[in-house]
N, C-alpha and C positions, 0 to 999 in steps of 0.2 A: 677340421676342428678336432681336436684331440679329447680321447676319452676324459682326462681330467680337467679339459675346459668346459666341455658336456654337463658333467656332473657339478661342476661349478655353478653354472648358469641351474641346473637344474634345483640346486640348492637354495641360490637365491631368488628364483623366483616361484618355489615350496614359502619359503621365508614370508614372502610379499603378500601370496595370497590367504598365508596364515593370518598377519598383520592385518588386514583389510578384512577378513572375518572377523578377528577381534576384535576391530574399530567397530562394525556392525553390529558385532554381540552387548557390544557396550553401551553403543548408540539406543539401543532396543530394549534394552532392560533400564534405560532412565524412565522417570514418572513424573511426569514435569505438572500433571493434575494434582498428586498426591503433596510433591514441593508447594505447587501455589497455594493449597488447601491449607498446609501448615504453615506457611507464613501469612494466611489469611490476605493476599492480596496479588493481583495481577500486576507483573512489572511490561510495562509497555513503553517500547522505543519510539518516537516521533520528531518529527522536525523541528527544526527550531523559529518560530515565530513564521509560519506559513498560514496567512490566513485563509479561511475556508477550509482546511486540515489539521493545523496545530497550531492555535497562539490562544496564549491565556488571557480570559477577560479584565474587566474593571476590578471585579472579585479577585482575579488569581485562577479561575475554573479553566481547564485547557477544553477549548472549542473546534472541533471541524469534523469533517468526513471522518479523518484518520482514527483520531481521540475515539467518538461514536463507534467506530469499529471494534477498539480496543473494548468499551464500553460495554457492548453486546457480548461480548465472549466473559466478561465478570458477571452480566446478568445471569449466563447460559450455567456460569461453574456455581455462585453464592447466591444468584436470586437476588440479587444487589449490585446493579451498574458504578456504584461509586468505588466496589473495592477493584481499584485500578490506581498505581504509583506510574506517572507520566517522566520517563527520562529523555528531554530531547538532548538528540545528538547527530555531529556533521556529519556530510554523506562516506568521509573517510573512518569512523569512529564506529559506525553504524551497525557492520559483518561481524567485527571482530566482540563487538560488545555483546552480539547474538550467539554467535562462536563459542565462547566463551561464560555464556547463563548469565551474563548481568543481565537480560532482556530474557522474560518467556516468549514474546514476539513483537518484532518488529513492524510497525505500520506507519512508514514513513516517506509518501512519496515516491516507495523503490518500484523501478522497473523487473517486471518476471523477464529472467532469457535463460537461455540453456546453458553458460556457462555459470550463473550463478547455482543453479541447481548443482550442474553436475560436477563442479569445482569447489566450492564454497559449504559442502556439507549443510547445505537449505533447503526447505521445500515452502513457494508460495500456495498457500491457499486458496485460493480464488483472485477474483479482480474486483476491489472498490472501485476505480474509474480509469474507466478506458480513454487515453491522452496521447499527447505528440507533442514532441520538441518545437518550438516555437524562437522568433526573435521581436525584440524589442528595439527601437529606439526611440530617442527624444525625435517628437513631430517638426519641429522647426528646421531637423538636419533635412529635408526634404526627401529623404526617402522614403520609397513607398513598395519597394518590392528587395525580399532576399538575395534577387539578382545583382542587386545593384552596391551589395557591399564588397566588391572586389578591391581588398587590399586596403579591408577597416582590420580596427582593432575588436578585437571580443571578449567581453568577461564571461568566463567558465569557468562552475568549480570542477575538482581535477577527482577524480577516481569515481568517474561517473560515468553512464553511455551515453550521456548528454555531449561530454566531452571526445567519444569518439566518435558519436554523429556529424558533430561541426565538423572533425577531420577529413570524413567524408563524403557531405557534401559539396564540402568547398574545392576539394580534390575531383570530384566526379563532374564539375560545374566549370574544371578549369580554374579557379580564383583561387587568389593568395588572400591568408591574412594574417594578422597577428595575435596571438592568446594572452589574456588577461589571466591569467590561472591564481585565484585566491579560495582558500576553502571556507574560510566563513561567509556565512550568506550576508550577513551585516553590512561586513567590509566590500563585498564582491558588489551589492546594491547600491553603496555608499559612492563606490569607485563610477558605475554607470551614471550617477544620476552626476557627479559633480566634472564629467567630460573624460575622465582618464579611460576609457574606451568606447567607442562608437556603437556598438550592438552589444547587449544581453541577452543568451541564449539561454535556454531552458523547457522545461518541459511548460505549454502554453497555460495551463490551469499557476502553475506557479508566476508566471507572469503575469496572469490575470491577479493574482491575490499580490503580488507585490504594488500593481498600478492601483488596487482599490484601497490602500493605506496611506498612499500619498497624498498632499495636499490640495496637489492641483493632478488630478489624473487626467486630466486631456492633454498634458503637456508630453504624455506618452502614447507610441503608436504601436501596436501589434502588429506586426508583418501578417500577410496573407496564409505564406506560407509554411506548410506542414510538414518535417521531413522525416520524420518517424512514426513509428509506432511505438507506445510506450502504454502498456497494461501494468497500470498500478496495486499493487495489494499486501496483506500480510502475510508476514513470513516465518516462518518457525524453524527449529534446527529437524533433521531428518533423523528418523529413527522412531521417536516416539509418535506411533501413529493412531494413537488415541486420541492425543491434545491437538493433532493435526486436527484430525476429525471434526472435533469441536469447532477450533478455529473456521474451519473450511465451511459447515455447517451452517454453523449460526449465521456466517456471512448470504450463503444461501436460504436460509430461513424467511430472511428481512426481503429477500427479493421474491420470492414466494408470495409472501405477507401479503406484497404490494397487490401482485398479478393477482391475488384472491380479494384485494378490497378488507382486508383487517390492517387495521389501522391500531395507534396507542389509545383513540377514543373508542374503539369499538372493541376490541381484543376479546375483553373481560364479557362480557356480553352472548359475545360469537361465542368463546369458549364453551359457555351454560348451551346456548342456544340453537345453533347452528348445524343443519342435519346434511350440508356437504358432506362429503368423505371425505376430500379433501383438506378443507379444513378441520376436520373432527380428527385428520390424523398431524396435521400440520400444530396444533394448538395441545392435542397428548389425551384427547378424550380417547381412542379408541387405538390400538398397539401397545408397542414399547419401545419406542426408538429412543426416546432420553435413555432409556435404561442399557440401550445396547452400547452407549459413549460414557455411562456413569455419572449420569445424568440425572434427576427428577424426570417424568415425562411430561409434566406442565415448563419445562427449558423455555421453547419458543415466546410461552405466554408470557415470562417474566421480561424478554428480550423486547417482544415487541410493547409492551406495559413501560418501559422505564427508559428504551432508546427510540423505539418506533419501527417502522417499516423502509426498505431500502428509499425510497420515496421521498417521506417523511424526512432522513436525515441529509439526501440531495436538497429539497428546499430550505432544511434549516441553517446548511454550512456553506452551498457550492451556491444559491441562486443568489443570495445578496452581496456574492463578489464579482457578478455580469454573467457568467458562465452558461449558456445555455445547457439543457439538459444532451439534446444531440444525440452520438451514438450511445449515453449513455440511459437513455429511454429502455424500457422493456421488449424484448424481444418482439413481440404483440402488436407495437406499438411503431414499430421501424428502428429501432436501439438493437445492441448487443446483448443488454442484461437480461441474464437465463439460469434459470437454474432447475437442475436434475428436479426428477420427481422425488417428495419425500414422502418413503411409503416405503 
């Protein structure tokens, strides 16, 4: 290599890791607490008509796990769960809308992995609910095991891990098939239910919430089997690791809440009354932890007063669409959900 190729390379990759501090210096001096504050409202990304996570009622009110989520992080910034603007959007609209500040955060059905982290300029938060890709069909085609679709058709939407899961297990199993690849969820659900592909794959909880909207749900079957892991939660852009905070927090807070027995009927109560430590420091009697995110130190109280406890919003969104609670019970309890000490 010659001295002036040397210095070449060595110029541009001076150049590079300048660039890539700048991106970070720039990433880090956003205030995306200070923006929500002066627009007075949390903009929150969510799926489009998922129930149990995002579809809006008789009223117009957006309902589920996800929304609730959004929900607690407006109580945690204004003391007021309702200042929250609901944008849903498809799984391909989703990054770039986040990417990009249309979205303070995303909470819509996204799976956490590591190249979304370490590609994609995002950091998730925590996990609202722990899931796995799942298949559907209509119960009349007589199948009854994922084994047996060798050489169906499948409806997948496309810029998904759902979509590269199916590739892989179909490949690792030996079996051909064919992809249905539509990105609207509408049209993709539309195409399954009227025969234009044989199996719907998806992650299982959205399968559960598309079969509890239809009219006749027994006419559909859930496969047995499980072929991923798919840890669901919010997501924010990286850099500003204050409003990360928040986010990350308050999701922890409500899982807390649960494992301590304060509830949205008790909170108010506990707060005055309650001579745990733990809860005296969970609830803002006694520290400063609100104050160390920019916070109030009564945050938790208003979270769990107007959204409830992680618990509380498991039975209001995810039980009445069949879903068992499962690994997503408390650590305590034989579940996954855990969260840090707050203290």
């Amino acid at each position: 290599m010659t001295t002036t190729i040397r210095t070449r390379l060595a110029g541009l990759a001076a150049a590079a890791v300048l660039a890539v501090a700048g991106q970070a210096s720039a990433q880090s001096t956003t205030d995306t607490l200070a923006a929500i504050r002066a627009r007075g409202q949390l903009v929150c990304g969510v799926a489009i008509n998922s129930a149990g996570f995002a579809l809006p009622d008789s009223r117009g009110e957006m309902r589920g796990l996800d929304a609730d989520t959004c929900r607690a992080v407006a109580a945690a910034i204004f003391g007021d769960a309702t200042k929250v603007r609901f944008v849903p959007n498809t799984s391909v609209q989703r990054f770039p809308m986040l990417q990009s500040g249309e979205l303070d955060i995303l909470a819509r059905n996204t799976t956490w992995t590591l190249a979304r982290e370490t590609q994609l300029g995002l950091a998730f938060a925590g996990i609202n609910f722990y899931d796995g890709q799942g298949f559907m069909v209509r119960r009349n085609s007589g199948v009854t095991s994922a084994r047996q679709l060798d050489g169906a058709t499948v409806c997948v939407q496309p810029g998904t891990t759902t979509e590269l899961n199916l590739t892989d297990y179909f490949r690792s199993n030996n079996m051909r098939f064919t992809p249905v690849v539509i990105e609207n969820v509408e049209e993709i659900r539309s195409a399954f239910v009227s025969g234009r592909c044989d199996a719907y794959t998806n992650d299982a909880s959205s399968l559960a919430s598309f079969r509890a909207t239809q009219q006749n749900p027994n006419d559909f079957l859930l496969l047995p089997e499980i072929i991923s892991k798919e840890p669901l939660g919010p997501v924010v852009r990286k850099g500003d690791w204050r409003f990360f905070d928040i986010v990350r927090w308050s999701l922890f807070a409500q899982i807390a809440a649960e494992e301590l027995g304060v509830t949205s009927a008790n909170v108010e109560e506990l707060a005055r009354t309650s001579t745990n430590p733990d809860i005296q420091r969970l609830l803002g009697r006694t520290g400063d932890l609100g104050q160390s995110m920019g916070l109030p130190n009564d945050w938790v109280v208003k979270i769990i007063r107007q959204v409830g406890n992680y618990g509380e919003m498991y039975e209001r969104n995810i039980t009445p669409i069949g879903i068992p609670r499962g690994v997503n019970r408390l650590w305590n309890q034989g579940g996954l959900q855990y969260a840090p000490p707050i203290r």
